[in-house]
Steps between C-alpha positions, in 0.01 A plus 500: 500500500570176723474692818341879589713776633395779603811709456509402116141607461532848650833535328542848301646321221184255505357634159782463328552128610180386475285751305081480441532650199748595265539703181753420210508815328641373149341212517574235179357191386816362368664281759868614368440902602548536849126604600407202345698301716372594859173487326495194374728377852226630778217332258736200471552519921098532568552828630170590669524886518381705147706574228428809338710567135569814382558580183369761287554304168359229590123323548588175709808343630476116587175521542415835766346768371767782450521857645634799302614684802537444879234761568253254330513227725231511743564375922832523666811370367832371636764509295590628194730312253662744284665359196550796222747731353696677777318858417179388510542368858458848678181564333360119603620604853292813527208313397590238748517756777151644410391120536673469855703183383681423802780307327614517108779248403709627176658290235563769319908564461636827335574670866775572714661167373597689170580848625136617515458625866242790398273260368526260826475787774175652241340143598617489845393851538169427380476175715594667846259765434218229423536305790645185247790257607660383178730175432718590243526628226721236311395232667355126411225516790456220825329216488330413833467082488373513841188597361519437146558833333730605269610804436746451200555526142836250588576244257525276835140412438462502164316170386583324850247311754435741801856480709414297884523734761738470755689708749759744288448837453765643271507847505759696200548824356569374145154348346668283291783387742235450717210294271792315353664358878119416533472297192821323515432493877213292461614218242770451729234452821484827652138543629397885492246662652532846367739663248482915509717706244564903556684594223572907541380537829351787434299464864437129629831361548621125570508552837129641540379223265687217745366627793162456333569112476622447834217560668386103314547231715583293238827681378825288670741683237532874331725502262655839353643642220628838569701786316508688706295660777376858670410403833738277674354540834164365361651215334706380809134609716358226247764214545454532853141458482538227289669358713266502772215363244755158459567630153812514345687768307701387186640822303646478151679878484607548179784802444680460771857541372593880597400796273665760397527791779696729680804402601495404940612749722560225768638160499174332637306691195784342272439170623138449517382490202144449372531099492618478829259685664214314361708169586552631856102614544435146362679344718404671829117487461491149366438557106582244303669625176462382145702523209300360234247293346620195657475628826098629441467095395680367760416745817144474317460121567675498823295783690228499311439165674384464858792307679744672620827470627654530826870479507746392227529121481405271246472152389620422184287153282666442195493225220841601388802533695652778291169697498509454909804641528460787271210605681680468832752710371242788341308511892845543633610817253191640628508451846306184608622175618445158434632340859540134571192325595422327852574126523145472520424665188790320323344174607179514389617651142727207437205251566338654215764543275733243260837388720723659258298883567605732737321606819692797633416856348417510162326159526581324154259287429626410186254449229439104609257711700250506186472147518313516885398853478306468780776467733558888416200542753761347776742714423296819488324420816844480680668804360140679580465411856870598600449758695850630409422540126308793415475465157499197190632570207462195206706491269356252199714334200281365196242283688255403226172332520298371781786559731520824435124501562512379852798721598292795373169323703776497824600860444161658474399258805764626735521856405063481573599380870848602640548856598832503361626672168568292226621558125631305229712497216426275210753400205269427258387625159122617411394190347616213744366687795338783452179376644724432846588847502161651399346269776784709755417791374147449550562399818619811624834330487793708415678337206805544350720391204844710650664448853624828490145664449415235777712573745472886463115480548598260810728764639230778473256295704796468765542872481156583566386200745849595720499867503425701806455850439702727735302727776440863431807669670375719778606816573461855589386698171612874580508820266727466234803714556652516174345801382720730754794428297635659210444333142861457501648303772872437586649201689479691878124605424424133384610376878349751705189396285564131569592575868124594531416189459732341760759386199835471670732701314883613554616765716568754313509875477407789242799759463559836312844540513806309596506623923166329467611182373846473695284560808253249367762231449635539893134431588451169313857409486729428210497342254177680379351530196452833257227565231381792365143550494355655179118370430570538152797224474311149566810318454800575709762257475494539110525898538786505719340672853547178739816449696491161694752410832640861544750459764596820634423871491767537217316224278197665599606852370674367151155283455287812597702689222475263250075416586469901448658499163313194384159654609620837331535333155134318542285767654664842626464607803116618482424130521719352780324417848829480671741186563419227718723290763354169630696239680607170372303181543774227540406132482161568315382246204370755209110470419280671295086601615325692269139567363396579144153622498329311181269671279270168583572369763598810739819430720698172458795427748809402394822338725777326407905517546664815423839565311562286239253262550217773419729665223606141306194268615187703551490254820159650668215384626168692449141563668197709426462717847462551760612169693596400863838386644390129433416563175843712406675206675401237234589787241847480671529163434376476156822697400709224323825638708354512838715261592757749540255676784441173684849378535712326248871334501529587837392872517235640753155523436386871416217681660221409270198589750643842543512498095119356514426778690660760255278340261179515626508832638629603114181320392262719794723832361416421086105454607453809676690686329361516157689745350821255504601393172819319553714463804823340521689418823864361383675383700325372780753390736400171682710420837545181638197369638395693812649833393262647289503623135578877353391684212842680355413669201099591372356603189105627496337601185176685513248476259383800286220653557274524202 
């Protein structure tokens, strides 16, 4: 390795990365099996540990001396590379565990990937009771270019010159999703540094194998493709440390339209799907997302490279107007800007370039430019040492020849001394200048032949160089309260519940009969409201048991009449709690707050308007909890209609820090209490600003015990 560390050395997941000695049990000669392959790949890598074959029909294998059995090999070993039919693999295992093989690494498929669970939980079985971490089965292996060993029977390598290492590690739980982004990666400039593949999963897991490769200095960029995953809290524990290692997080999650499942009890379950949740964890801890293979090329290049980016202008050089401008336009779809340059700036570029170019932003040079392609060095030097621009993008027509030469000479000469980002985007075909763009890539340059796979990767190093990941919310953790309840809960036990937790709610009282509820009513005042409380109907409105704006104690006793019968028809009267009067809220905006506890992810926070707006538009905005006021302020105003809180066409401005506040303590409730499945708080009335906020109506769904 370029440089020692000690916390990759003393690593538990050392032996697998960088084993002493390993053991391909099925071991071939023939460069087309797959033992053959990582054979003939670690002798092709000058791996420097021993290779031990195994093969019981066989007398040598590329020249070792071959074993029959693991038992026969004499000293310690490693890791064990299992590649042979699916039943034979528990029996290898067993014989591994007698050997104390730390680490065996299975090719083998026929497991829970076709329905055959026994067979995988024999092996894991076996494994945890042998003291053995396994990768796989089903996978394609890791190659470790760091320090030159491969791992792999992957097609990746097959008849290629050793990859250059460089500062990737890609990290997927399909082995041939994963070898293939690395091969295709590579021709297109990625530099990696490792490539792991865990196929089933059956123990080590894509996060445990990227935590491994953070601990390299080298690594500026994970990259991951994900299925799934059991352990959110560990993955978001790992993009936080990340994080604090420089290294950025780039996730391709694959399956995230929703799948089938039980229809939501509540409206936040309904409207936070699977997609969105990843999207909103994304967002809020600074993961940039992929989509596919364009984005593991371009986010390769772009991180993979040392520069990086600190805000979200750039400078646009061009040889073509039209290709100028349709790069300006792809960095503004994604977010960046491409501002007018200083009169300085401007000045020095039109010195350099023909009278009928343009100096503001994109700079045409026109292609006259490849008849003095020197003066390109002018013009990079002045974009460069703006200290307004914080990025150069070049954006190259078909400049042949020596010109194109020197602007490739001027390119690799700037990126080697400027701190700032640079990337470029050549129109040309393989053979007038491939040997430009090979030079780039070589370089470390990122190079591209699409300014929308430019201007993505561009936006990705915005996202990460600009984020700033929120503070840990403080608070009080307490015992969780939940449990005191009944499974069931109706609309009054959901506010007492929230009232706990210093949730405003409405006045409102719990009656029997209808002297309670006329007696109720001359408390709070009419109009009031009436609902009858039966845990067993979620939905209210739709069963006929709410009465809104009753007026007087006549209204209230032909509503109370009519509630009773409705409840009658849906549940008896073994299942009604009683009828509940709570006053009416006048003036209040409707919001929704709500939690949905993910099997992932745990508890993600959702608020957004109420009424129609949640019913027609799904208009919410979402966090993982638990988060502060600050924090469920910028939710606030991520909702695309929050406009209507803040004042718009002349109305007042709502109370959104008294909604913040609803928020946040929601967040503190769905973390301690971990029971909570899904809780709904619709409406939320929000005053005008300096009169607080209200929950009116409360739906809390506990989760089942197993």
């Amino acid at each position: 390795m370029t440089e020692s560390n000690a916390a990759l050395l003393s690593h538990p997941l050392r032996k697998l990365f960088a084993p002493q000695s390993v053991a391909i049990v099925g071991a071939s000669s023939d460069p087309e099996r797959l033992t053959g392959r990582t054979l003939r790949y670690l002798q092709a890598f000058g791996y420097r540990g021993a290779i031990h074959p195994v093969n019981p029909k066989a007398d040598a294998v590329a020249g070792l001396p071959v074993h029959r059995d693991i038992a026969e090999i004499e000293g310690p070993l490693d890791l064990a590379i299992l590649s042979v039919r699916a039943n034979l693999i528990p029996g290898v295992m067993r014989a591994c565990a007698d050997k104390q093989v730390p680490f065996v690494l299975i090719y083998s498929s026929g497991f829970s990937e076709t329905g055959n669970n026994a067979l995988q939980e024999e092996v894991s079985a076996i494994a945890r009771e042998g003291g053995i971490r396994v990768l796989g089965p089903n996978c394609q292996g890791l190659v470790n270019l760091a320090e030159g060993i491969p791992l792999t029977f992957s097609g990746a390598l097959y008849e290629a010159p050793r990859p250059v290492t460089g500062h990737v590690a890609l990290v997927s739980q399909s082995g041939a999703f994963g070898f293939s982004s690395f091969g295709v990666g590579m021709e297109h400039g990625v530099r990696f540094r490792y490539v792991v593949t865990t196929g089933n999963q059956s123990d080590l897991d894509a996060v445990e194998c990227a935590d491994y490769v953070l601990e390299d200095p080298e690594v500026r960029l994970l990259m991951l493709y994900l299925e799934g995953l059991e352990d959110g809290a560990g993955f978001l524990r790992l993009v936080r440390r990340a994080r604090e290692r420089g290294i950025a997080v780039a996730v391709l999650k694959a399956g995230r339209s929703p799948s089938a499942r039980e229809a939501a009890k509540s409206h936040t379950a309904a409207l936070t799907g699977d997609e969105r949740v990843w999207s909103a964890v994304f967002s809020q801890y600074g993961v940039i997302p992929m989509e596919d293979i364009d984005d593991i090329i371009g986010i390769g290049q772009v991180l993979g490279a040392e520069k990086r980016m600190k805000g979200g202008s750039s400078a646009i050089l061009t040889t073509s107007g039209g290709a100028g401008i349709v790069m300006a336009d792809c960095l503004n779809d994604v977010g960046l800007s491409v501002p007018e340059f200083s009169p300085l700036t401007r000045t020095r570029i039109e010195a350099a370039i023909p009278p009928f170019g343009a100096s503001r932003n994109p700079v045409d040079m026109t292609v006259q430019i490849s008849e003095q392609p020197e003066n390109f060095r002018s013009v990079f030097d002045a974009v460069q040492e703006d200290a307004e621009l914080d990025s150069v993008v070049t954006s190259l027509s078909m400049i042949v020849g020596r010109a194109g030469d020197v602007m490739t000479d001027i390119m690799i000469e700037s990126y080697g001394r400027s701190p700032k980002p640079q990337a470029a985007v050549w129109m040309i075909d393989h053979q007038h200048g491939g040997r430009f763009i090979e030079r780039l890539k070589g370089a470390g340059i990122p190079i591209f032949q699409s300014f929308r796979q430019c201007a993505r990767a561009m936006k990705a190093l915005k996202r990460w160089g600009t984020f700033e990941p929120p503070l840990a919310p403080r608070f009080d953790a307490s015992e969780p309260i939940l449990p005191d309840w009944e499974e069931s809960m109706t609309e009054y036990d959901a506010k007492v519940f929230l009232s706990r937790y210093g949730i405003p709610v409405t006045r409102e009282r719990l009656c029997l009969n209808l002297e309670e509820a006329c007696d109720a009513a001359e408390e709070l005042g009419f109009p009031v409201a009436l609902k009858g409380m039966a845990a067993s109907v979620l939905h209210k409105t739709e069963a006929g048991i709410v009465a809104l704006d009753v007026r007087s104690f006549e209204e209230l006793r032909s509503a109370l009449k009519t509630v009773r019968s409705h409840l009658a028809e849906h549940v008896g009267d073994r299942g009604v709690q009683g009828f509940l009067v709570s006053e009416m809220v006048r003036g209040g905006f409707e919001c929704i707050v709500g939690v949905k506890r993910d099997p992932v992810f745990g508890p993600m926070i959702a608020v957004g308007l109420g009424g129609i707006y949640v019913e027609v538009l799904g208009d919410v905005s979402l966090r993982h909890g638990a988060v502060d006021e600050d924090e469920a302020l910028d939710m606030i105003r991520q909702i695309k209609g929050y406009s209507f809180l803040s004042g718009t066409r002349g109305s007042r401005p709502r109370d959104i820090r008294a909604l913040a506040r609803i928020v946040s303590r929601v967040s503190q409730l769905a973390v301690t209490e971990t029971g909570l499945l899904e809780l709904d708080i619709n409406p939320v009335f929000v005053l005008e600003e300096g009169k607080g906020a209200v929950a009116a109506d409360a739906l809390v769904v506990k989760a089942q015990e197993a």
